[in-house]
N, C-alpha and C positions, 0 to 999 in steps of 0.2 A: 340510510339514516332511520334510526328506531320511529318520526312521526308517519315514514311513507311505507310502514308496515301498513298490512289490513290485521287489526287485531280483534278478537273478541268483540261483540257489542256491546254484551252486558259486561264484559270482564272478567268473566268466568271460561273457564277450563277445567272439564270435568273426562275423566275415563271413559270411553262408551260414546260420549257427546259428538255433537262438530265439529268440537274443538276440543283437542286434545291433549295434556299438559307439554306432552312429548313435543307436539308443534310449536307451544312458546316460547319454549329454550329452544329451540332450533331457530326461529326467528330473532328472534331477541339476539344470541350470539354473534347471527350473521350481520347484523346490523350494530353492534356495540362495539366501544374500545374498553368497557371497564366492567371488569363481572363480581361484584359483592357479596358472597355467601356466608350466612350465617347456620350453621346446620347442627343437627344432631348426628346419625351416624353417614357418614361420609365413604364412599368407593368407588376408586377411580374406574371400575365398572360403566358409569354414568357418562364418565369422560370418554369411553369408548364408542357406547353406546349413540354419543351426539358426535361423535368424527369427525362429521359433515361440517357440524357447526363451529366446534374448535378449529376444525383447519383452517375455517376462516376468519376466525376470531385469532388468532397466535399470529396469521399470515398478515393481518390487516393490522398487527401492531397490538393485539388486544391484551388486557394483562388480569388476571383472575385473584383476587385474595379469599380464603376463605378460612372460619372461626371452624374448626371440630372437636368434638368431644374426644375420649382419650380412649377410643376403641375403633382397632383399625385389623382389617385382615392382616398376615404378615407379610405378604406379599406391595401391599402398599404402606409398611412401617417401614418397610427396608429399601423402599423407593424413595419415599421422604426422605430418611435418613440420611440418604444417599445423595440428594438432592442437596439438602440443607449445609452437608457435611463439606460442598464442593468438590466430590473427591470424581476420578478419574472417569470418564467412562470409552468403551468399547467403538461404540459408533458416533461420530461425529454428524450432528442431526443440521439437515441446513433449513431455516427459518425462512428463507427467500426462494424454498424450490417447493413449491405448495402440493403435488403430487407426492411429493416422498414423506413429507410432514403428516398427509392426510392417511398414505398407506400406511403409518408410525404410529398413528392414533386408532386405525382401523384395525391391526390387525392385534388379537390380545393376546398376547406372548409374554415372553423374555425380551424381545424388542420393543414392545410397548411399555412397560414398565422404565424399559429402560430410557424412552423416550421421556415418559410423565416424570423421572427424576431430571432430566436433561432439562424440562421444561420448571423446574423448582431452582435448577443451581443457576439457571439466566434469569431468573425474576420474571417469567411470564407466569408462577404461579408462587405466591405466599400460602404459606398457611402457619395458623396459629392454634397452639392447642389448648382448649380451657374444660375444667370443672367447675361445679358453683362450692364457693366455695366455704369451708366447714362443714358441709352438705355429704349426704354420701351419694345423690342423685347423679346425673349427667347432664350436660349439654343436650335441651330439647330443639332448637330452635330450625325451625324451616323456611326462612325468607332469605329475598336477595334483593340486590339492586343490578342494573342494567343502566348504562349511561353510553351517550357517544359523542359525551363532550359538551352537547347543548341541551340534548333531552336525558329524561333518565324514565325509568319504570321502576317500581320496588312492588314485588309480590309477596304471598303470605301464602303456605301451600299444606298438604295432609301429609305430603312425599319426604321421602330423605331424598336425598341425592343421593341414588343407587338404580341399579339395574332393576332392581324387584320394585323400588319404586315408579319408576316411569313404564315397566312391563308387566308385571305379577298382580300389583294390588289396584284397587279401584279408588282412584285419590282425585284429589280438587286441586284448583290454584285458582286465587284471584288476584290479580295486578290492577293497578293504578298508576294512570299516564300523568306525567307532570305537566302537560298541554292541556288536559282535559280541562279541567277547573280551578278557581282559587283551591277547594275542600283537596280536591286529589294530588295539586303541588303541596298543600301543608303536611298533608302524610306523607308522598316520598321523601321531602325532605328531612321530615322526623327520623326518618328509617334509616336514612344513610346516615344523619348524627348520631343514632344509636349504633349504626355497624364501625362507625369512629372514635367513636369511645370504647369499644371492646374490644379494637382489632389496636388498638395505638397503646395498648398495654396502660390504661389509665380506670379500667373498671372497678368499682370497689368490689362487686359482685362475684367476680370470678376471680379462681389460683389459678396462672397461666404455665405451664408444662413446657419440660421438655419434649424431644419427641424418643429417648428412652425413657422415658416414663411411659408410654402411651400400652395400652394393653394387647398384644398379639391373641386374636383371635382362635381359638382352637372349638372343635365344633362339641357342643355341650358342655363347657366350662362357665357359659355366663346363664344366670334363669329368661334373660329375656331372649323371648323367641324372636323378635328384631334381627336379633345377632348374626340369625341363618341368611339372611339378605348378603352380608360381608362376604358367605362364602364361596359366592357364585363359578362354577366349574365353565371353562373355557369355553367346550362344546356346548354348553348348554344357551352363553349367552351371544352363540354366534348362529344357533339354529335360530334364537326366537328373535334377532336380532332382525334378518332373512323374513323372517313373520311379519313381526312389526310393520317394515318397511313396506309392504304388499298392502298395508290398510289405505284406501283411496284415502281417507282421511287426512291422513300424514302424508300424502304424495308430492302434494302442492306446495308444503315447505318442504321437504326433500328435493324435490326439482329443481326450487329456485335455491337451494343450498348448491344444488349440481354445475347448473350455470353459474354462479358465481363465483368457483372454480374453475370452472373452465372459462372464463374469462381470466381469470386470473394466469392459466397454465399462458394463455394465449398471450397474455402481454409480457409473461415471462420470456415470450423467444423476443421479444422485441429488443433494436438497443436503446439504452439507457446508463444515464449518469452512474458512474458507481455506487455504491451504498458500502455503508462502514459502521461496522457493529447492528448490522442487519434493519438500517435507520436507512431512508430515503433521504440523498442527500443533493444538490446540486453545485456548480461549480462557484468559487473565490471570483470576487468581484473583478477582482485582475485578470481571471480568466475569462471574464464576460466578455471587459473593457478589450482584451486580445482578440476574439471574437468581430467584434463590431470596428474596429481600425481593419482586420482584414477583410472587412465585406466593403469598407469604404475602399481598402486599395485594389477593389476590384477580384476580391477573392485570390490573391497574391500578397505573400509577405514575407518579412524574415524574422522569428520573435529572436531574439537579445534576452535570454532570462539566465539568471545563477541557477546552477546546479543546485537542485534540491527541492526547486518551487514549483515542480510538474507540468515540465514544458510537453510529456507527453501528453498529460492530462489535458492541456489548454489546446494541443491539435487537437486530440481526435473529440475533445466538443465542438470547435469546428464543425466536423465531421457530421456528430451528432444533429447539429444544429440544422447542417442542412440536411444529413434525412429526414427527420420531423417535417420540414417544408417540403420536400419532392417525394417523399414516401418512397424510397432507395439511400443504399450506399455503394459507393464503388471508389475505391481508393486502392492507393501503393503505398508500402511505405522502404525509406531506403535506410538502411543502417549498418555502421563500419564490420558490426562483428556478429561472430553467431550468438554469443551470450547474448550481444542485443537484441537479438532476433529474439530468442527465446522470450525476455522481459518484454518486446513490444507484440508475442504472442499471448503472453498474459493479461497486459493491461487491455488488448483487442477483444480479445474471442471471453476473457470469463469475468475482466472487470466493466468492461464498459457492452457485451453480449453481440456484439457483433461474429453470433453463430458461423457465417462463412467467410471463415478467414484459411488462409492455406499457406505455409512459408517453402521460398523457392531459397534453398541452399543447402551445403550438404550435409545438414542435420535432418533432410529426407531426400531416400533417393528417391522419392518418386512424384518430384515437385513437376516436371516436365508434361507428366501427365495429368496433371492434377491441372497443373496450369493450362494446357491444351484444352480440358474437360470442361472449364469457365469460357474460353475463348470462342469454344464451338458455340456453347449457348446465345455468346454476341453475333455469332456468321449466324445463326439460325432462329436469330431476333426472340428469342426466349429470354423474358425478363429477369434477371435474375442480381442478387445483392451479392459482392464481393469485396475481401478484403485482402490485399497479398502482400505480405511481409518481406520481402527478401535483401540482400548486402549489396552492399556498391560493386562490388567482385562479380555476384551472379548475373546483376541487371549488366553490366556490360557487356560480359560474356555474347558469345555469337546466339550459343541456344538458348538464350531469355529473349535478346531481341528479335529474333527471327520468329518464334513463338505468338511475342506480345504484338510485333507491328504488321503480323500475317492475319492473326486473330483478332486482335482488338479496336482495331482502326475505327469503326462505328462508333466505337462509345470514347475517342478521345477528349471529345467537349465534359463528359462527363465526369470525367476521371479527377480525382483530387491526390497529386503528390504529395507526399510528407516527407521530407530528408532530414534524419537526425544527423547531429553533428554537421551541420548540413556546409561547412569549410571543406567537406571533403568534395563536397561538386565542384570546387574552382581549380582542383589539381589536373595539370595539363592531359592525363589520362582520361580523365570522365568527361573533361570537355568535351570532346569528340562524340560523345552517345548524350549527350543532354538533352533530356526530353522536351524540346520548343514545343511539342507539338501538344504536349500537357496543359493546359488552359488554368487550371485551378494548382496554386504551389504553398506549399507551405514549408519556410524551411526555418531550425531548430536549433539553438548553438548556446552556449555560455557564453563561448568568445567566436562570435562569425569571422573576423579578419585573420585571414592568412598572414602570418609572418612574412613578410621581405617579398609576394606578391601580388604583384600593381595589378596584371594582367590577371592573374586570378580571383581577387577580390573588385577588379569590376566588372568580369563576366556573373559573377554570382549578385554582384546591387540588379545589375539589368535583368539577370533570369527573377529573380523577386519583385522585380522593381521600386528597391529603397534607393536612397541617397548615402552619399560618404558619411554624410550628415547625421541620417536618421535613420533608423530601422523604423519598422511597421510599427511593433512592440518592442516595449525594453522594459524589464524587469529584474533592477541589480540587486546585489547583493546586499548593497546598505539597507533599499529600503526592505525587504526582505527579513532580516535582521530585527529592526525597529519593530513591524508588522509581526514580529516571533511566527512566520513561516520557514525559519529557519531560524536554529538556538544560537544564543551569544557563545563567545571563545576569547580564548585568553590563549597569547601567541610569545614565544620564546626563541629568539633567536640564538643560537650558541656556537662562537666560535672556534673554529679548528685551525689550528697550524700545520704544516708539511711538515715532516720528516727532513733532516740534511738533505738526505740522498734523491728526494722529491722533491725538492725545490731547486737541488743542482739541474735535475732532469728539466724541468719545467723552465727553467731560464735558457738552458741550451735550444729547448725547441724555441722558445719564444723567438733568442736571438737569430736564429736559423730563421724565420716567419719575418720577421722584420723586412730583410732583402725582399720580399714580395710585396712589400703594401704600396700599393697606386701612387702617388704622389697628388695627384688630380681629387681622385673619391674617399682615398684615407681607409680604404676598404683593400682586402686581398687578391690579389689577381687569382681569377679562376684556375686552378690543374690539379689533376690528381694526386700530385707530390703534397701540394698547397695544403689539400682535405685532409691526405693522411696524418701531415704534422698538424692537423686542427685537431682531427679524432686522437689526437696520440697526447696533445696535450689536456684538452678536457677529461679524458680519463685516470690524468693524475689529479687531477680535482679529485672527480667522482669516486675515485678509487681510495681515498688518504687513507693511511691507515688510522690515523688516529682517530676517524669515525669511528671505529668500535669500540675504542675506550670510552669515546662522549655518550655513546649512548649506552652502556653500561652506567656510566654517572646518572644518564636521567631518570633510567629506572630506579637507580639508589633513592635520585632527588623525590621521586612517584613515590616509590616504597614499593617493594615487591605484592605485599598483600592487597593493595590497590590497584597494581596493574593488570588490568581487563580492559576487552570491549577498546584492541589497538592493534593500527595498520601501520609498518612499520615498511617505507617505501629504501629500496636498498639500491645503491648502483645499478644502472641498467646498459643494455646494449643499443642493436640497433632497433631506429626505429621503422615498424611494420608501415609498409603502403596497404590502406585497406582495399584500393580501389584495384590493388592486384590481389592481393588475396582477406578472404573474410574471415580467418584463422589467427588468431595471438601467435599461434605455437612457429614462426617459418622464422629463416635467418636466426636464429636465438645463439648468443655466441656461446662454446661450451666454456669458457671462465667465467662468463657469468651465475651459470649452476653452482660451479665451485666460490664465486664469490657469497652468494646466499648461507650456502650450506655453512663457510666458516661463519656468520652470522649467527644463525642458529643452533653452532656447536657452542661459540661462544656464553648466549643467552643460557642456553639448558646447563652448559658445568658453570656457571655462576648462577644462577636461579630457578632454576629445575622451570622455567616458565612450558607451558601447553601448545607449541606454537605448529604452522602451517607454512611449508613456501606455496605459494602462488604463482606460477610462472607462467609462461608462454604454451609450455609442457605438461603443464599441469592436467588432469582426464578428469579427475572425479571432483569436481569445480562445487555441483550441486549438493554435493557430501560435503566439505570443507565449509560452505556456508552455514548447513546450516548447522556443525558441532560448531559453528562459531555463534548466530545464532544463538544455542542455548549454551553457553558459555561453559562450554565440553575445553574450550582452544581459548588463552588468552589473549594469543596474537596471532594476525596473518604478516608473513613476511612478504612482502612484494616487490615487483620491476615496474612496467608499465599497464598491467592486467588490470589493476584497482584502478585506472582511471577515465574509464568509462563504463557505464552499461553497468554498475554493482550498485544495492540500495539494500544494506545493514545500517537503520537507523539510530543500533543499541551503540554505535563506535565512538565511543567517547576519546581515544587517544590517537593522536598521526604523529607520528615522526619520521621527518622527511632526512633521508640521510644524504641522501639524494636529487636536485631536482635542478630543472635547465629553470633558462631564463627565458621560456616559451611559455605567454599566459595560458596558451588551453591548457597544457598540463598541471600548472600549479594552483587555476583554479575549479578545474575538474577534482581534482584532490584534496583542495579545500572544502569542497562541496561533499564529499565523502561523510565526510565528518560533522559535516553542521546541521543535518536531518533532525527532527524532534523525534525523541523516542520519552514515552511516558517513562516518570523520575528524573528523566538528565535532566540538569540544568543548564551545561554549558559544554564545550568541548575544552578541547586542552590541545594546541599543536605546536612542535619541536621542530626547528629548521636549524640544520647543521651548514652552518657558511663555511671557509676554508679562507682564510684570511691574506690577502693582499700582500703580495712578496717585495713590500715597497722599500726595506732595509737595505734588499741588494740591487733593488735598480734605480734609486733616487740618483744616483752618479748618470745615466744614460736616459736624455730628455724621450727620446723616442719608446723605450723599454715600459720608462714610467708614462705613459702616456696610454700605450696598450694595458698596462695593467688597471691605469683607473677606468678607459671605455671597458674593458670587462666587468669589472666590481661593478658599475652602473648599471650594468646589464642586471648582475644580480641584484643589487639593490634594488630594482624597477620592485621584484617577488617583496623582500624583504618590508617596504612601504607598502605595498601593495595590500599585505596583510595586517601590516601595524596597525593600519589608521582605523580599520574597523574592529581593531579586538579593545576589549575592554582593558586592559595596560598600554594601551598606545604611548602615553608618555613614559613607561619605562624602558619601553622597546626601544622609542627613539634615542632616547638619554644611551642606551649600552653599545647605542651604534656610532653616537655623535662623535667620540675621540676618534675613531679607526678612519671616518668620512675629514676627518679634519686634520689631518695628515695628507688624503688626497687633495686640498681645497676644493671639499664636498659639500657641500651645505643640505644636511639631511631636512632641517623642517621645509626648505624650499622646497625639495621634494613630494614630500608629504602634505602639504599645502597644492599643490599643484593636482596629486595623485585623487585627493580630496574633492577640489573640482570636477573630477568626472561623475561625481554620483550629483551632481545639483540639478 
């Protein structure tokens, strides 16, 4: 902070002196968030010149305005310009890596320049350009202000802000502390009301400029000798730059410029909360509250959060939380697929800097050693931080576990599990390698309950240790919603009919399935015969043809020129066991390609739309994003791919053409879409039903009977989505005749379905 400088005694900074001007703007920056210039001729020369100090002024948040007259070398008109203009640049400059920022500022180039614009189009530098006005004179003026929030300095100097000023010429500066006295606060204050009225476009005094206005420098084109300051040659201000620096004088603010970089470098490898728009940020209250439930249940839990609300985010500050306390990290994390590996490589290693992270699967083949490389450091008691990313597929495998419980056994008390989707540790497959011996767990789910098992869903409460009851954390949807951590949606349910010839088919199976249902459970006797006519009949659902007419109609109802920024979910096959393989692309049936592909012949000779399949098969996943992304692709066609492990928060449209009566699925995919992306206001999602074949089996009790426990089934989705979208009451109302036919009582439903968010 600017009071715990040692500055001047008398205030004064003279050329030559003890105190050098050079050294109060190197102090001063390193210690300020706000730099006020008022100047006469101006050259980012100066900004070079102080590196040291900008790096740490830019890096610590600091933001510079500054008033210049209308003569500029050309090399800093066209950087301005360029600045001002927003327009593209070359190198992507990162404000949070303070070494690379400082080498951007140090070195005086075409990269520098191109930096000092980079630093005008982010608002870490204004500049405003004035004349006086009716006058044919210029902008004299050489004072600044310096502020960090609570104190401030304003000085008054002989120098321009240039290279020849702080190196060439023999100049003065005197400053006044707003701590010193009443007399010395009434002038800084004066000083920054005056650079307020000048800089806020309200001065009578001065005509304020464009920056083509502003005069390009050429060497004897203006009488004042000033001018030759502007022109300063590369080599020139990098030898005497070298010079400078060597005066013991200036050493002691250079030093402590030095160190406070490198302290800075130093807690750059630290991890830390992410930061977003180059702002230090820390976690949502919810994510604390997630936090502090799992250290009560013993550092063990299961959060319960809707897709969308950063249930990664809320582990791994966990994580966070207790490095800061033990000064280490050492964690696993487990996840269905390689794409999610990839995203929880990301969120690890560059958002939250957990530098040694390693991922074991086969998107490197040479996880094996990498991983043995860690595990030696624990057999040879070398302290070391660790992060390892790998699928449900590889940790099972023989060469993970043989690897992990040969090598790592010393530090098992240490170690913190994460399992995303974490319903997949209950499947009878990973039961068998469940890590007991894991002490600290953390697992991760939209929807943690297994469908239809008992025994899997209470191996998984006991490995967390929740209740049927309760999870650790639970963070739904609704409230979610409310709390706009995720945007509101407007939900459309649309009916489909079969075809003749698909709904002869469909009643045949059916009636063929009847002879098998239990009498006792009301449920179908287990056998192969049983499943085939199960999968033979749900695919006359999924498959109707008149899906593609409906959803031709809703692009019509969209309007073609509106449709962007949509996931368009299409009949799928079978579904993938992650916990055998960590790949989308295995078992994929080849009609389902060809089911896609009629899709998107469809779409393209009726709307020429942009579109993308998505499949299991799909390679170039990271291309596809991101022409979707920058809105190259109006739509991705998809199976099961989209629903997990993808975060496009621009996806304003879903349409499900497709989808089971399995909650993870339909609210994994709900969850797609309801991300806040700056501009959306809301999503838009399209659920294609297939309507209830009750015309031809209301004559046979038993027929009718399987037909409405179906439709219930689907209904569960259908409520499930209504009650939080903002037409709730029209959804229900378009459903209410069809439910009333079955003797269905939909607001029962919906009332009931209601109840779980309380």
């Amino acid at each position: 902070m600017l009071n715990k400088v040692t500055w001047a005694e008398d205030r004064d900074y003279k050329t030559g002196s003890d105190n050098e001007p050079l050294q109060f703007y190197l102090d001063a920056l390193c210690n300020s968030k706000t730099f006020d210039l008022l100047l006469g001729y101006f050259s980012s020369s100066a900004i070079n010149l102080l590196s040291l100090g900008f790096a740490n002024f830019i890096y610590s948040g600091g933001k510079m305005r500054a008033v210049i007259n209308n003569v500029l070398s050309k090399e800093d008109k066209a950087a301005i310009e360029q600045g001002q203009n927003k327009e593209s640049f070359s190198t992507v400059f990162n404000f949070e890596d303070i070494k690379s920022l400082h080498q951007s500022l140090d070195a005086y180039g075409k990269h520098f320049f191109e930096c000092f614009a980079w630093l005008i189009s982010n608002n870490k530098i204004e500049i405003k350009i004035i004349k006086p006005k009716g006058g044919k004179g210029i902008s004299h003026y050489k004072s600044g202000v310096f502020s960090d929030g609570q104190n401030s300095i304003s000085y008054k100097s002989s120098c321009n802000f240039t290279y020849y000023g702080f190196i060439e010429n023999l100049e003065e500066l005197e400053c006044r502390l707003s701590w010193d006295d009443q007399r010395s606060k009434i002038s800084v204050d004066k000083q920054i009301k005056d650079f307020e009225e000048i800089f806020s476009g309200n001065s009578e005094n001065v005509e304020y400029l464009n920056i083509n206005q502003i005069k390009s420098v050429i060497k004897n084109e203006f009488g004042d000798k000033n001018i030759e300051e502007l022109l300063i040659q590369e080599k020139e201000l990098l030898s005497k730059k070298d010079q400078i620096f060597s005066n013991p004088k200036i050493k002691k603010s250079i030093n402590s410029a030095f160190e406070k970089i490198e302290k800075f470098e130093k807690k750059e490898m630290e991890p830390h909360f992410p930061r977003f728009d180059n702002k230090i940020c820390e976690p949502r209250q919810y994510q604390k509250d997630a936090y502090l439930k799992w250290l009560k249940n013993n550092r063990k839990g299961l959060f319960a959060m809707a897709t969308g609300t950063g249930k990664t985010i809320t582990s791994l500050n966990c994580v966070l939380n207790d490095y800061k306390e033990n000064n280490y990290y050492k964690f696993i994390v487990l996840v269905p697929t390689t794409a999610l590996a990839k995203q929880w490589i990301n969120e690890t290693k560059h958002k939250f800097n957990f530098q040694d992270t390693i991922v074991c699967c086969s998107i490197n083949n040479n996880w094996k050693n990498e991983l043995k490389s860690v595990g030696k450091n624990i057999v040879f008691q070398r302290e070391s931080n660790y992060a390892i990313v790998t699928t449900y597929a590889t940790f099972k495998g023989n060469n993970f576990q043989t690897i992990f419980k040969d090598l790592f056994s010393n530090e098992f008390d240490r170690i913190t599990i994460i399992a995303d989707e974490a319903h997949t540790m209950g499947s009878q497959g990973f039961l068998k390698v469940l890590p007991n011996y894991l002490q600290k767990r953390i697992g991760l789910s939209a929807t943690p309950e297994r469908q239809f098992d008992d025994v899997g869903n209470t191996n998984l409460n006991e490995y967390f240790s929740v209740s049927e009851e309760e999870y650790t954390y639970e963070y739904n949807m609704k409230t979610a919603i409310e709390n706009k951590i995720l945007c509101k949606y407007y939900y459309h349910p649309k009916i489909v009919s079969l075809e003749q010839g698909e709904q002869d088919e469909y009643l045949k199976i059916s009636k063929e399935l009847s002879k098998f249902i239990d009498p006792e459970t009301g449920r179908y006797r287990e056998s192969d015969y049983v499943n085939n006519l199960l999968i033979r009949r749900k695919n006359i659902i999924h498959k109707a043809s008149r899906k593609v007419n409906q959803l031709v109609s809703i692009i019509e109802e969209i309007g073609k020129e509106n449709f962007k920024n949509a996931f368009i979910y299409v009949p799928e096959g079978i579904e993938v066991d992650y916990v055998e393989n960590d790949d989308s692309d295995v078992n994929i049936e080849n009609d389902n390609g060809r089911l896609i592909d009629q899709y998107i012949s469809v779409l393209h000779d009726r709307f020429r739309l942009r579109m993308a399949k998505f499949t299991g098969e799909t390679k170039n996943r990271d291309q596809i994003f991101e022409q979707f992304k920058s809105e190259k692709l109006d739509a991705l066609l998809a199976m099961k791919c989209l629903d997990e492990g993808v975060d496009i928060p621009q996806t304003k449209y879903a349409i499900f053409c497709s989808s089971t009566g399995n909650p993870r699925q339909y609210v994994q995919r709900r969850g797609r879409v309801l991300r806040n992306f700056k501009g959306k206001e809301s999503a838009i999602i399209y659920d294609l039903i297939v309507k209830p074949i009750t015309d031809h089996t209301n004559t046979d009790e038993k027929l009718s009977k399987i037909e409405k426990n179906i439709f219930i089934s689907e209904l569960k989705r259908l409520v499930n989505f209504a009650v939080l979208s903002e037409n709730k009451d029209s959804c229900l109302k378009k459903l209410e005749n069809m439910c009333y036919d079955l003797d269905i009582d939909i607001y029962e439903l919906a009332n009931k379905e209601l109840e779980n968010y309380k």
